[in-house]
C-alpha positions in Angstrom: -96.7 -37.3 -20.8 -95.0 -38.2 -17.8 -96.4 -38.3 -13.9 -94.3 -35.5 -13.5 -95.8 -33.4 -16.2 -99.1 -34.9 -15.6 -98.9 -32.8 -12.0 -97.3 -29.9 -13.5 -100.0 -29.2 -16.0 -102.7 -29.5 -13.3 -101.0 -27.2 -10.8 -100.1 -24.5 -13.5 -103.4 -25.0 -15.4 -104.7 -23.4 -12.3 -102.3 -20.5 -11.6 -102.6 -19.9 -14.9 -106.3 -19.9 -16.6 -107.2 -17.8 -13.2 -104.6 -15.2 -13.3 -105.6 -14.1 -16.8 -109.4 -15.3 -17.0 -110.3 -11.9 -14.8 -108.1 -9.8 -17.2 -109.1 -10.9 -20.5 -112.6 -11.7 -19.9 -114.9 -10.1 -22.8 -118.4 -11.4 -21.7 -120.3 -13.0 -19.3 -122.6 -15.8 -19.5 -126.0 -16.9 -17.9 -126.4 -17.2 -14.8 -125.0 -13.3 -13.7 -126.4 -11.7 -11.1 -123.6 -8.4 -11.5 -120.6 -8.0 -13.1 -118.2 -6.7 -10.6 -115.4 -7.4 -12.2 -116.5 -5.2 -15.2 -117.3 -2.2 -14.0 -115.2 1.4 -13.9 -113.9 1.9 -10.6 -111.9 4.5 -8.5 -108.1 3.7 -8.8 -106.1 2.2 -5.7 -107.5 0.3 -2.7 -110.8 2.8 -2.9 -111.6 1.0 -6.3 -111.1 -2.2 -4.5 -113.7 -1.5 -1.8 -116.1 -0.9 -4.3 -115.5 -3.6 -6.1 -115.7 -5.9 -2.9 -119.6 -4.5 -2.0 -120.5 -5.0 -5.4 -118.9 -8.7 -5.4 -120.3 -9.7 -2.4 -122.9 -11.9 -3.8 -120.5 -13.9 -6.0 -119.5 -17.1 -4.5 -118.4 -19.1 -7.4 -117.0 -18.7 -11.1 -116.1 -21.0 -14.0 -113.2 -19.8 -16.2 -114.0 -21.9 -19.8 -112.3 -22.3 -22.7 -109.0 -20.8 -22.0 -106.0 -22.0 -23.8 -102.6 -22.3 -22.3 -99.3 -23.7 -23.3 -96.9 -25.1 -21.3 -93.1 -25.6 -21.8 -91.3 -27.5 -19.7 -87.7 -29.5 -20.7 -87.6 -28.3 -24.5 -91.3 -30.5 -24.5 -94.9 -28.3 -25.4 -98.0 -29.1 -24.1 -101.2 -27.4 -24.9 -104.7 -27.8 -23.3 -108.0 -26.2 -23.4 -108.8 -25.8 -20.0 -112.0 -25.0 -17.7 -111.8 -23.6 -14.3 -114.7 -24.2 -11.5 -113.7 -22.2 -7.9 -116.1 -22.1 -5.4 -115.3 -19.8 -3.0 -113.4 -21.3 0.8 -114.2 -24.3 -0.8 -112.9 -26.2 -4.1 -111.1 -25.5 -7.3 -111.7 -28.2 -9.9 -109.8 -28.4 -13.2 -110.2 -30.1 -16.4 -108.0 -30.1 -19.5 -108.7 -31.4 -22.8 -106.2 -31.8 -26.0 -107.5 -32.8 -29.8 -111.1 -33.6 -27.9 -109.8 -35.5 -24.9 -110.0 -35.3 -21.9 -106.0 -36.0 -20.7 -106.6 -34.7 -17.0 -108.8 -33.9 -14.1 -107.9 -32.6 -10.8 -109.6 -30.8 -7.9 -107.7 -28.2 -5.0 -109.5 -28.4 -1.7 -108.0 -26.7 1.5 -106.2 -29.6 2.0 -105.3 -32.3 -0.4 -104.7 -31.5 -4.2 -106.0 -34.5 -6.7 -104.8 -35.5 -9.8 -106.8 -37.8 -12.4 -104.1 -38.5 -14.9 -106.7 -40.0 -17.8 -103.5 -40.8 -19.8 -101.9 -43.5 -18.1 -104.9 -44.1 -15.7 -103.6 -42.5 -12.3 -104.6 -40.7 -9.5 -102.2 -38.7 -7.5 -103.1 -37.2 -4.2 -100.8 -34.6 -2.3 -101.2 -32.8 0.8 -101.4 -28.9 0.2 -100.5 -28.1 3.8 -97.7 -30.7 5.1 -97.3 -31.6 8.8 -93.6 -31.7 9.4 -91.2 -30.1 7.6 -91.1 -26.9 5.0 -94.1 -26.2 4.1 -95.3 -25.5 0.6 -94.6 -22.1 -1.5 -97.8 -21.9 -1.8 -101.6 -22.9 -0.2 -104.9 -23.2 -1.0 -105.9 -19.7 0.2 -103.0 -18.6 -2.0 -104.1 -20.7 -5.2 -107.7 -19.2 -4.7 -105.9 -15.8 -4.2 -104.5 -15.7 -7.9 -107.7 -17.4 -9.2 -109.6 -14.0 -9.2 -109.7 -10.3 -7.6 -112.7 -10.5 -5.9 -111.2 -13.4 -3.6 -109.2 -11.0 -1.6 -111.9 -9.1 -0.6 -111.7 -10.6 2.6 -107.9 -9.6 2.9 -108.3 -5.7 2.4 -106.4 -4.6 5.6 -103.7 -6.2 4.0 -103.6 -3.6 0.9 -100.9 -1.0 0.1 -100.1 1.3 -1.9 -96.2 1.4 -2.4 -96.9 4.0 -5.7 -99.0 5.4 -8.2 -99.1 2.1 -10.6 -100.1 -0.7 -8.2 -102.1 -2.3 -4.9 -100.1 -4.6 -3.4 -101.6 -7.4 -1.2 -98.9 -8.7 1.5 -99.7 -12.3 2.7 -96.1 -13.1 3.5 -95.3 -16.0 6.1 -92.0 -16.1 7.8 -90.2 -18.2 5.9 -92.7 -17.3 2.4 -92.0 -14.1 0.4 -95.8 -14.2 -1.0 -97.2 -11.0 -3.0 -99.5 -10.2 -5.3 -99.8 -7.0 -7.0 -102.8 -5.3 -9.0 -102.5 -2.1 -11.8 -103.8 0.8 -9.7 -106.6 2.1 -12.4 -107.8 -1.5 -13.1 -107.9 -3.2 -10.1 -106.1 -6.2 -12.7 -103.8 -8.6 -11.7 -100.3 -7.9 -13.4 -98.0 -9.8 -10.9 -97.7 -12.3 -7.9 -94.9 -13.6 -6.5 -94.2 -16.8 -3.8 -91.1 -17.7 -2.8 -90.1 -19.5 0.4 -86.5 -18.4 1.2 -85.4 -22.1 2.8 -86.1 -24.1 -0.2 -85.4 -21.9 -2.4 -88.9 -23.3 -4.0 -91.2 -20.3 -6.3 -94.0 -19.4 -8.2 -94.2 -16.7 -10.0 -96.3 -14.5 -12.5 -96.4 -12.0 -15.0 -99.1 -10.5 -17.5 -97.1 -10.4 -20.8 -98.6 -9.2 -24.6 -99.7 -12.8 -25.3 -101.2 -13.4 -22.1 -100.1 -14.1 -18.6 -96.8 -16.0 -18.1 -95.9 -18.4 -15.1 -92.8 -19.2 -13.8 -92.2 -21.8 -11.3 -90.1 -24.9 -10.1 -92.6 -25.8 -7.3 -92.8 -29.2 -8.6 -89.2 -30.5 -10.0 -88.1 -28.6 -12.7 -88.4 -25.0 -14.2 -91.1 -24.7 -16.3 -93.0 -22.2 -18.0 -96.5 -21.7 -18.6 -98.7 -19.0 -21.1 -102.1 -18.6 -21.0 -104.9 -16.3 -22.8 -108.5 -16.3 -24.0 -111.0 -17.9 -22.1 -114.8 -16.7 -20.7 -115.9 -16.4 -17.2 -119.4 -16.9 -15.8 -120.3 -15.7 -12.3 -122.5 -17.5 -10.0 -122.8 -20.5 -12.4 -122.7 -24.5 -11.0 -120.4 -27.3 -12.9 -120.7 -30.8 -12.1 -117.5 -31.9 -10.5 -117.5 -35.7 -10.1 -113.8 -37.3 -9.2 -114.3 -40.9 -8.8 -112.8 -43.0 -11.0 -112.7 -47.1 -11.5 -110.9 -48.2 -8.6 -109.7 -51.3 -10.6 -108.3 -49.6 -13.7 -106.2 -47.1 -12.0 -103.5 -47.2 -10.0 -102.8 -44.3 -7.2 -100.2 -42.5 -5.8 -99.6 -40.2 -2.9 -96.9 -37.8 -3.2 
């Protein structure tokens, strides 16, 4: 597996695992203090408030166990992944194939890190850049996509354009940047981020296998399909990202 794809699987792991984990979810594990997620609510932004009281003591899930595949120049990757996001604060990935752990990586608001276990690198990014374009996408954005109860802060911007979806409008400028719920189940079926000078995207879609990402953020098209998976509310994960400073090399991108 190349840098490149190293980077890719990290980046889509997260978009990926999150976007479905809240949809697919069929239990909950110790320790859950509610299950707002879970519960029957009124359809359209109404259903959302609800939800947000009844989420309001949740500041931190772990999506684990959630399977993805990821296809990107004719080549296949697959990875069991886990998902730790602590709200305002971190997302921390880590994939494993056949029983190894191939990569680490952690998404704070400003600096994405990549722990290729592979080839033994490290690849740091900005997720905010100072001059120039600016990303398609940020880290209130990745943490956006991660789960429904992380917009709660961002109700005023919810609409109702029709009778099938809430639409949550976060667009910059220069970034198209959308995400859209089902009406009746307050679940993630769409998102869309597109910045209209580099022509740069990532976009998603809930398909019968799972939910399906599209994006060329990085620097190539790729596709990525995930499904399965729990998710545990209020729970901790040890996140440790230090490696041996003399067996790997690093990068900044």
């Amino acid at each position: 597996m190349n840098r490149w794809c190293t980077i890719i699987l990290v980046i889509t792991g997260i978009f990926l695992t999150q976007c479905r984990g809240p949809r697919e979810v069929s239990r909950l594990e110790a320790p859950v203090e509610l299950t707002p997620l879970e519960i029957p609510r009124p359809a359209g932004i109404e259903g959302f408030r609800e939800m947000c009281c009844a989420a309001d003591t949740i500041r931190s899930l772990i999506i684990s166990r959630a399977e993805s595949l990821i296809i990107t120049d004719d080549e296949r990757y697959e990875a069991t992944v886990t998902l730790y996001a602590v709200k305002d604060s971190m997302i921390y990935l880590s994939a494993v194939n056949s029983g190894f752990e191939i990569l680490r990586a952690s998404v704070e608001p400003d600096t994405i890190r990549v722990i290729d276990r592979l080839n033994k690198i490290v690849y740091q990014t900005a997720v905010k850049k100072r001059f120039g374009y600016q990303q398609p996408v940020n880290f209130e954005d990745i943490q956006n996509i991660i789960s429904g109860y992380f917009v709660c802060d961002d109700l005023y911007r919810a609409m109702e354009p029709n009778f099938y979806h809430v639409v949550f409008d976060f667009d910059d400028p220069l970034i198209k940047k959308r995400i859209s719920f089902d009406r009746e189940t307050l679940k993630m079926d769409k998102f869309e981020f597109y910045h209209t000078e580099t022509r740069k995207y990532l976009e998603g879609e809930k398909d019968g296998t799972g939910f399906r990402i599209f994006t060329n953020f990085m620097i190539t098209d790729f596709e990525i399909v995930a499904s399965g998976g729990t998710i545990t509310y209020n729970g901790r994960l040890p996140v440790n990202m230090d490696v041996n400073m003399r067996k790997y090399t690093f990068i900044n991108i």
